[in-house]
C-alpha positions as semicolon CSV with decimal commas, in nm:
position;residue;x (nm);y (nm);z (nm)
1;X;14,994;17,697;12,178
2;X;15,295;17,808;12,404
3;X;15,293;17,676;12,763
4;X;15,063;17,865;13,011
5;X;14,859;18,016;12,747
6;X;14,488;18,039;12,811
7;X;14,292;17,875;12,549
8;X;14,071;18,126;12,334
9;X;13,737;18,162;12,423
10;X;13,442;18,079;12,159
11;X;13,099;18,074;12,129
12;X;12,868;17,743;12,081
13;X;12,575;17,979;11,948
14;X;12,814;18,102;11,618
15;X;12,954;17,762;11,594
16;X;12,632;17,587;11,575
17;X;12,488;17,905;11,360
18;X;12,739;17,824;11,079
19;X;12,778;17,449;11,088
20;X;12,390;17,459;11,008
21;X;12,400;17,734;10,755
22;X;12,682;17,591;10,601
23;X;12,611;17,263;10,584
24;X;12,261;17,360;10,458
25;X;12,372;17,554;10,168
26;X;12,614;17,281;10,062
27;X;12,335;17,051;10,080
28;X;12,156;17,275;9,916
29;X;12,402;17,330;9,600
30;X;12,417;16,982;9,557
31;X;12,042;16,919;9,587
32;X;12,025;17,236;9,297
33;X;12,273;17,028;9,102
34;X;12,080;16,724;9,097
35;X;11,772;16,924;8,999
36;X;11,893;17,081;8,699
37;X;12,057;16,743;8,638
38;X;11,713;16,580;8,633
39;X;11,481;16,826;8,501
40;X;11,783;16,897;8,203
41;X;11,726;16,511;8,082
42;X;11,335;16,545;8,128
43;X;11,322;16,853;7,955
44;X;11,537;16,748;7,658
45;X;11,284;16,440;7,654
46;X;11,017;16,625;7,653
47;X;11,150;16,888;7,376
48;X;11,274;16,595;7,148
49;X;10,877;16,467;7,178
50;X;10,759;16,814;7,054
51;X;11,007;16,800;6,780
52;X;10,836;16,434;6,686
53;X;10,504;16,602;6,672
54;X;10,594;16,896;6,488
55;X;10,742;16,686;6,225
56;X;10,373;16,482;6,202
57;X;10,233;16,791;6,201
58;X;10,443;16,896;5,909
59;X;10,333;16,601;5,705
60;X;9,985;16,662;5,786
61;X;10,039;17,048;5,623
62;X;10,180;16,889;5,315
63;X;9,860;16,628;5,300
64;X;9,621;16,784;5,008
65;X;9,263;16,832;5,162
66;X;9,086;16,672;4,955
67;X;9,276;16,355;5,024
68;X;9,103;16,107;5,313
69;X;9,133;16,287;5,633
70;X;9,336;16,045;5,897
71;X;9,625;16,084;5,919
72;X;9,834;15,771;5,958
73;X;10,151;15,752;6,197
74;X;10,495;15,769;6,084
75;X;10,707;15,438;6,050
76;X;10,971;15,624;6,271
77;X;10,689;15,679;6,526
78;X;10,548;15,368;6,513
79;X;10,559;15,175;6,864
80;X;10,695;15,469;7,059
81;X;10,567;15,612;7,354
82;X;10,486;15,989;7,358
83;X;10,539;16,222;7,642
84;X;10,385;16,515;7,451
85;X;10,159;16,293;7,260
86;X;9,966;16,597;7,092
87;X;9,666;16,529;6,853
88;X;9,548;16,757;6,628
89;X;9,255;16,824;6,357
90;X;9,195;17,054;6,065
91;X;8,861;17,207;6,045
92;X;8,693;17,312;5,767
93;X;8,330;17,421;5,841
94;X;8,276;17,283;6,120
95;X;8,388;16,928;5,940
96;X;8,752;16,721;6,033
97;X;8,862;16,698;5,741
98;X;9,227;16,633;5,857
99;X;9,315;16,467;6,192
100;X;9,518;16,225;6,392
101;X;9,488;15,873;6,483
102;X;9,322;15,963;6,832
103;X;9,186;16,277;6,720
104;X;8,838;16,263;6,754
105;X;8,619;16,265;6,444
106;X;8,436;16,594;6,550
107;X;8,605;16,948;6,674
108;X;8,781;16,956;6,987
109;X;8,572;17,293;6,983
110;X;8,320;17,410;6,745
111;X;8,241;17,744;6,683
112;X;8,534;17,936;6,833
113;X;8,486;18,274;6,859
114;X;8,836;18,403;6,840
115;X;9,147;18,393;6,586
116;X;9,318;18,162;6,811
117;X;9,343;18,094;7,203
118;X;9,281;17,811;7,425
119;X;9,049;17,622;7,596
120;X;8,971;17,317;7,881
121;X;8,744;17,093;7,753
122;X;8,604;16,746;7,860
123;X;8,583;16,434;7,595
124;X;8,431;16,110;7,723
125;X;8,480;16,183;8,106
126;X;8,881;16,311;8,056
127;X;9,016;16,655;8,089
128;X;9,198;16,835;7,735
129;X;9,399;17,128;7,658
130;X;9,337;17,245;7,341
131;X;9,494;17,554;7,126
132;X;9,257;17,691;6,843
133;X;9,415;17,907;6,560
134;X;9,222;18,016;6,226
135;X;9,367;18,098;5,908
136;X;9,417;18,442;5,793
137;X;9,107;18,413;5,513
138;X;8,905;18,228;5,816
139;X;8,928;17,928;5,509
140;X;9,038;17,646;5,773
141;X;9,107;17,633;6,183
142;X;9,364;17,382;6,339
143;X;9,286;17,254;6,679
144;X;9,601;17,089;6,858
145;X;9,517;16,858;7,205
146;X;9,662;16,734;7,500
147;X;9,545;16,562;7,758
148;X;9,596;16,694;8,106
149;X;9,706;16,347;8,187
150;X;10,038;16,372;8,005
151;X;10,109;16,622;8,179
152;X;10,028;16,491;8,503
153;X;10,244;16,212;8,357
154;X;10,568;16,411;8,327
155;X;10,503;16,593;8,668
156;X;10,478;16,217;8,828
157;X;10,821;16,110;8,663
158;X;11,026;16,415;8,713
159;X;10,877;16,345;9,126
160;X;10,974;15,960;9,069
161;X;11,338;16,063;8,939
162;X;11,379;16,279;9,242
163;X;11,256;16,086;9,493
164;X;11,572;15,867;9,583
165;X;11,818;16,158;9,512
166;X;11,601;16,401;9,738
167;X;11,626;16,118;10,007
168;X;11,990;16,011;9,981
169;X;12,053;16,398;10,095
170;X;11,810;16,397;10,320
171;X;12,034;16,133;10,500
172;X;12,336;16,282;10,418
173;X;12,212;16,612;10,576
174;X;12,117;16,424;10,871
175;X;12,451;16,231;10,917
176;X;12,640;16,577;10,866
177;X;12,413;16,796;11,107
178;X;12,443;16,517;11,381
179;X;12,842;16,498;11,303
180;X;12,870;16,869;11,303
181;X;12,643;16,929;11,638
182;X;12,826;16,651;11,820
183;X;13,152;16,835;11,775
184;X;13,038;17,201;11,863
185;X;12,871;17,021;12,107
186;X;13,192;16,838;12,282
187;X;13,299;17,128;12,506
188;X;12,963;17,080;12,660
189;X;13,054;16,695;12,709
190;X;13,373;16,741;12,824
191;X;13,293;16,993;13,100
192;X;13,026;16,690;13,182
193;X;13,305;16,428;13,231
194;X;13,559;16,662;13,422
195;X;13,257;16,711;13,675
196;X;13,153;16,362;13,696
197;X;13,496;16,220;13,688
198;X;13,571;16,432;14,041
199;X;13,622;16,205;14,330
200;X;13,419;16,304;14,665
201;X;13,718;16,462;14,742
202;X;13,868;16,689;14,469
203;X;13,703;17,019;14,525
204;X;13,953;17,150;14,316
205;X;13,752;17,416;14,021
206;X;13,689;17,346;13,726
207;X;13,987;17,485;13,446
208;X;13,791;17,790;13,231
209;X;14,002;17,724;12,952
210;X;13,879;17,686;12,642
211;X;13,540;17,681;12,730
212;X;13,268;17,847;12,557
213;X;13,128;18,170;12,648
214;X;12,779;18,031;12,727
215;X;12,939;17,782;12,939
216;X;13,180;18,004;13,170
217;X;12,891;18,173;13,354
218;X;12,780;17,836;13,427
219;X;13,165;17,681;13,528
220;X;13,175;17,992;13,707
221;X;12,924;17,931;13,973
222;X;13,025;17,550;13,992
223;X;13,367;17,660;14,100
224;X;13,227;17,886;14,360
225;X;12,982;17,645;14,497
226;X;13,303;17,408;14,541
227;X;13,506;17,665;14,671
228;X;13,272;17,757;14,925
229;X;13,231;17,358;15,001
230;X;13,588;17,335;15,056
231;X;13,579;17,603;15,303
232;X;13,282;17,470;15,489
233;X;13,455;17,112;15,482
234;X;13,830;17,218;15,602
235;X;13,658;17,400;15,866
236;X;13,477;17,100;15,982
237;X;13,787;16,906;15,951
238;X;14,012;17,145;16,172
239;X;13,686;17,212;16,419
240;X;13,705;16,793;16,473
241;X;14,069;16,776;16,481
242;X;14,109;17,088;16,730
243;X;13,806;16,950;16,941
244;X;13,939;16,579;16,953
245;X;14,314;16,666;17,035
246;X;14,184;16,926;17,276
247;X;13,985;16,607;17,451
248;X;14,266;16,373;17,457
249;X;14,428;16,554;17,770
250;X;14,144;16,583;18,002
251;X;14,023;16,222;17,923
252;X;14,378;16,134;17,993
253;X;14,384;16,300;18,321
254;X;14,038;16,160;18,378
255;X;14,184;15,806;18,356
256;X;14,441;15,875;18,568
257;X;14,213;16,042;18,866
258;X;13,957;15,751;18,828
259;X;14,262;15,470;18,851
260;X;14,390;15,666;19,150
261;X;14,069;15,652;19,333
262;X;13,977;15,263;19,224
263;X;14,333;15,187;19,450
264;X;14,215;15,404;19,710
265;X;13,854;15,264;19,762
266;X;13,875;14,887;19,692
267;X;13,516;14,802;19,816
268;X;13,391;15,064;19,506
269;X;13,613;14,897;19,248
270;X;13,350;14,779;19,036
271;X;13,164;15,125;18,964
272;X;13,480;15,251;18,907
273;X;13,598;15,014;18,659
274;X;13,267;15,092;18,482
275;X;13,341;15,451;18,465
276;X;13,717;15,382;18,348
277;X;13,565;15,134;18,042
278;X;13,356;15,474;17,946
279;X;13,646;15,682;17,949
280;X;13,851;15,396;17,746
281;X;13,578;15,444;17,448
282;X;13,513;15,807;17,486
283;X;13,926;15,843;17,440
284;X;13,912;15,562;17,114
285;X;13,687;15,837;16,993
286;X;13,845;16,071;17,024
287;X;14,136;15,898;16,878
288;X;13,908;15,788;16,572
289;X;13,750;16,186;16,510
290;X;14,139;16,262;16,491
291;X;14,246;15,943;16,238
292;X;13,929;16,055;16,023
293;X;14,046;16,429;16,012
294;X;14,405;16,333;15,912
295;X;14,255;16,088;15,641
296;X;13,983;16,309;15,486
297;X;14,205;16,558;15,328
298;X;14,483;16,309;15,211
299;X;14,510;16,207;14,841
300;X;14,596;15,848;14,720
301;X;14,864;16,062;14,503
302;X;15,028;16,222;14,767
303;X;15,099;15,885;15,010
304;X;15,413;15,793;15,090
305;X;15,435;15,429;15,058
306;X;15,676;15,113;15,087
307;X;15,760;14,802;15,021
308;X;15,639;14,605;15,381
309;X;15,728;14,253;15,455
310;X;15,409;14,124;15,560
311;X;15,492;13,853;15,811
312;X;15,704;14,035;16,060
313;X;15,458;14,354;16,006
314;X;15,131;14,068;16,069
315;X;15,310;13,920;16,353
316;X;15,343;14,265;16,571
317;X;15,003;14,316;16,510
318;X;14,942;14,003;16,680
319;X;15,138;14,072;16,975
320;X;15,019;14,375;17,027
321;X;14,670;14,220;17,036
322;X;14,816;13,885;17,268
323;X;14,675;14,026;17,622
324;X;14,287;14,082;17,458
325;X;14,296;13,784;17,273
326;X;14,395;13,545;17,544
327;X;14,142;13,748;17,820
328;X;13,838;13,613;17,601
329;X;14,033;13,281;17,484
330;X;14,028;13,368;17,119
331;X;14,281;13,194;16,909
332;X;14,477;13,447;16,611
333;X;14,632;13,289;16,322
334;X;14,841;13,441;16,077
335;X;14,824;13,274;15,693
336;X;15,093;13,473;15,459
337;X;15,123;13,381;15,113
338;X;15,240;13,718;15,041
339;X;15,642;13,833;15,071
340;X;15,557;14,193;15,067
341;X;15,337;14,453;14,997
342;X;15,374;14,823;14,886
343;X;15,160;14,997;15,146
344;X;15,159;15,300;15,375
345;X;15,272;15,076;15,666
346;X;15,169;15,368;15,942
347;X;14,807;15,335;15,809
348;X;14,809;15,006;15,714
349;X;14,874;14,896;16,093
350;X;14,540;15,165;16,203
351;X;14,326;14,959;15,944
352;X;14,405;14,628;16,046
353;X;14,423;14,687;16,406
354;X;14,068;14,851;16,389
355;X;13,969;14,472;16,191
356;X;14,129;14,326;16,456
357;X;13,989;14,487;16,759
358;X;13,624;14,461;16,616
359;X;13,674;14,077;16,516
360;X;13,800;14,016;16,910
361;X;13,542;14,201;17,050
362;X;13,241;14,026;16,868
363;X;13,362;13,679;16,875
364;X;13,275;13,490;17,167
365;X;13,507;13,296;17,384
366;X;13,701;12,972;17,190
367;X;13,660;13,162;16,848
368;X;13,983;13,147;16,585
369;X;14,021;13,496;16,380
370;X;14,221;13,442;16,086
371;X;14,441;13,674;15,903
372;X;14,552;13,580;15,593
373;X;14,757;13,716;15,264
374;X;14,691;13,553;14,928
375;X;14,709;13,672;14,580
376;X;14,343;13,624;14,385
377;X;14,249;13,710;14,037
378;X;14,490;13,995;13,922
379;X;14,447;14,124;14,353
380;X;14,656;14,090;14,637
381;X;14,439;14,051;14,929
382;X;14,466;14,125;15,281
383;X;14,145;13,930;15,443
384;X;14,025;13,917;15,876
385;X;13,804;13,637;15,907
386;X;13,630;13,460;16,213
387;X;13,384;13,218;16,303
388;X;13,156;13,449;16,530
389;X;12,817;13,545;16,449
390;X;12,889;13,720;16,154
391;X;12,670;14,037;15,985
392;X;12,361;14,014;15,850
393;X;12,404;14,033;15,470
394;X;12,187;14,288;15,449
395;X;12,387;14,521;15,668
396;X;12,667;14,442;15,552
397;X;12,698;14,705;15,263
398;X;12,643;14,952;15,553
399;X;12,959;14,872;15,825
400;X;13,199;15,151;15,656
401;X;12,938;15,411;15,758
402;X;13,037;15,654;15,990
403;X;12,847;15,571;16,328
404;X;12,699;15,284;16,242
405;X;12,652;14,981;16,453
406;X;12,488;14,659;16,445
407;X;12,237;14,642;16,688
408;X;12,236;14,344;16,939
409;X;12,553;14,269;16,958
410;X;12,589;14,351;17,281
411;X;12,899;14,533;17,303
412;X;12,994;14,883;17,260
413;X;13,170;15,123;16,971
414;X;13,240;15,438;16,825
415;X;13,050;15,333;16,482
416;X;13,392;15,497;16,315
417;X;13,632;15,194;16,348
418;X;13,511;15,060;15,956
419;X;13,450;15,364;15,848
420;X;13,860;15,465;15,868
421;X;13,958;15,140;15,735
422;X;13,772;15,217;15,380
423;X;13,946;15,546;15,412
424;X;14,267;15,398;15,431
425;X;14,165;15,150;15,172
426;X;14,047;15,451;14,933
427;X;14,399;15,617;15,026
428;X;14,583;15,266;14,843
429;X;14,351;15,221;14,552
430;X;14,236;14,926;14,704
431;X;13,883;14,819;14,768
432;X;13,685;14,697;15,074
433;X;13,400;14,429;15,079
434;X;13,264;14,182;15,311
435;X;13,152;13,855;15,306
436;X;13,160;13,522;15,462
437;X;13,420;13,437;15,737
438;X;13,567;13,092;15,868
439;X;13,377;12,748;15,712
440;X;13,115;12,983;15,611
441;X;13,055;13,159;15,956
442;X;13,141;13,471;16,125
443;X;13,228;13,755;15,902
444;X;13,480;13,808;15,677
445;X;13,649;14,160;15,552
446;X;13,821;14,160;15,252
447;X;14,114;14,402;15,148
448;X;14,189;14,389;14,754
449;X;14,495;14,549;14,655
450;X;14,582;14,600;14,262
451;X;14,888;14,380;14,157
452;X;15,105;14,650;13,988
């Protein structure tokens, strides 16, 4: 197919219409084969019988009459089984005076009315055909029987010989119609996997090509639903972005005005301080809404990233952090067993300042918050540990939640701090967990990076 050519359209109902029909009269032509095979060999069986009989019978028209009237079997039937097994008498007057071994000694039927024609008779509690024909003169009648058994008898082996044939394509149709329905029926599981294989954040449509007409009605209205999610979503995103950068200048200004009049009335610096604290964490909101509305749209494929040498990058994280951590007397220690690492080192510094101001701010006084580098089963990981109180482990699958806190802690957040860092994390291919910090204590947050 030359490039940029749509793939044909086809339909699932003609496919599946002629991979049953055909496969069904294939099965079918070999079933007939098998069948004529079969009933060929039982009829030739049951022919070369008749041609037995008719030769005893032809003996028994040779016999004289007057000669002793059973007739004995021929050496060359001696011993064998017959599938016809016909007996026979010849009538004289209502007397046998011809008839075979298991003839019985008196008519199959006495006084027939007619030349010759048949009749359904019962002899010691078991069902007989028998065929009655006269002579022209009326001087003698020959009676031939069957029993309905033998017949039965044939019926039962021709069903016997069958049987495993019959089921051998029975499975054979089954293997073939499940074969032949699981390929017309792969468009159907493809267009499954390219939906469930989208991220939370490829809205991108679903491609039409090649799909079958009963399925591009449906594709159809998936790709609108998504389009229209899109939409709705990148408006959200540029209503939070305009809103938060729209906040940053008053809150700024705010600040400012607040710090102003703290100088100018000493004896109120207290309430004042309180105020300016509020307008700190209403302006790290802000600042979060904004890191959350440049993240959500990004894709892992499109990052820039670098190689970063992680000790000089860990130590300027810790200076920047110096002033907090020495106000509340919590030690920082840096463990790199890492050179570098190939990160986005812009976002890379957001996450791991956001670990770092949460750890400070939750630890109490005389706490150590460790971060360390280390390379771990096929990962390189980037882990903040301390020796605070730690998370409940049953919260702790919630942290990265947008606006959640932990209650009782005591101090106060924008709920969005975790929440960016498994962003950024998502943005590297690299997954966030928690756990355990320090000697078992505290909490510990865990960035695993894949080695290549």
């Amino acid at each position: 197919m030359p490039p940029g050519a749509k793939a044909p359209s086809h339909s699932l109902r003609l496919r599946l219409l002629w991979t049953i029909v055909g496969t069904s009269a294939l099965l079918w032509l070999a079933s007939l084969t098998i069948m004529v095979f079969i009933a060929w060999n039982e009829t030739n069986d049951v022919f070369d019988d008749a041609l037995k009989e008719s030769s005893n019978l032809i003996v028994a028209a040779t016999t004289d009459f007057n000669e002793r009237g059973l007739l004995q079997q021929t050496e060359a039937a001696a011993g064998e089984p017959h599938k016809v097994d016909i007996q026979y008498q010849i009538v004289i007057d209502g007397r046998v005076i011809q008839r075979t071994a298991r003839a019985p000694a008196t008519p199959f039927v006495a006084g027939f009315e007619h030349r010759k024609g048949f009749r359904n008779i019962d002899i010691d509690g078991k069902r007989w055909r028998i065929y009655v024909v006269r002579s022209k003169d009326a001087h003698f009648e020959v009676q031939v029987g069957q029993k309905f058994k033998k017949r039965l008898d044939i019926l039962e082996e021709l069903a016997e010989n069958l049987a495993l044939p019959v089921l051998l394509l029975l499975a054979v149709l089954t293997a073939l119609s499940w074969h032949c329905v699981s390929r017309v029926m792969k468009p159907i599981n493809n267009t499954a996997h390219a939906i469930a294989t989208k991220s939370r954040d490829d809205l991108t449509p679903v491609s039409l090509d090649g799909q079958p007409r009963e399925l591009r009605p449906i594709v159809g209205a998936l790709n609108g639903v998504l389009l229209r999610l899109q939409n709705a979503l990148q408006a959200e995103r540029r209503f939070t972005a305009d809103a938060a950068h729209e906040l940053r200048t008053p809150l700024a200004a705010l600040r400012m005005h607040v710090q102003l009049l703290q100088r100018q009335h000493s004896d109120l610096s207290a309430p004042f301080q309180k105020l300016r604290d509020d307008i700190d964490r209403s302006t790290a909101l802000v600042e979060n809404l904004l890191a959350l509305a440049r993240l959500d749209p990004a894709s892992p494929d499109k990052l820039e990233r670098q190689q970063v040498v992680l000790q000089p990058f860990l130590q300027e994280l810790r200076r920047t952090h110096a002033a907090i951590a020495r106000q509340r007397r919590i030690n920082v220690n840096i463990d790199t067993q890492l050179e570098q690492l190939q990160m986005n080192p812009e976002m890379m510094h957001i996450a791991l300042r956001n670990l770092l101001d949460n750890a400070l701010r939750y630890c109490p006084p005389h706490s150590t918050v460790k971060i360390a580098c280390s390379a771990t089963s096929g990962l390189l990981r980037i882990a903040v540990c301390d020796d605070g109180p730690g998370v409940d482990a049953r919260q702790r699958n919630r942290l990265s939640e947008r606006f959640f806190r932990v209650l009782g802690s005591g101090e106060q957040g924008s709920g969005l701090g975790l929440s960016i860092v498994r962003r950024i994390a998502e943005l590297h291919g690299a997954r966030l967990s928690f756990g355990s910090g320090l000697d078992g204590k505290g909490l510990g947050v865990f960035l695993d990076f894949p080695s290549v």
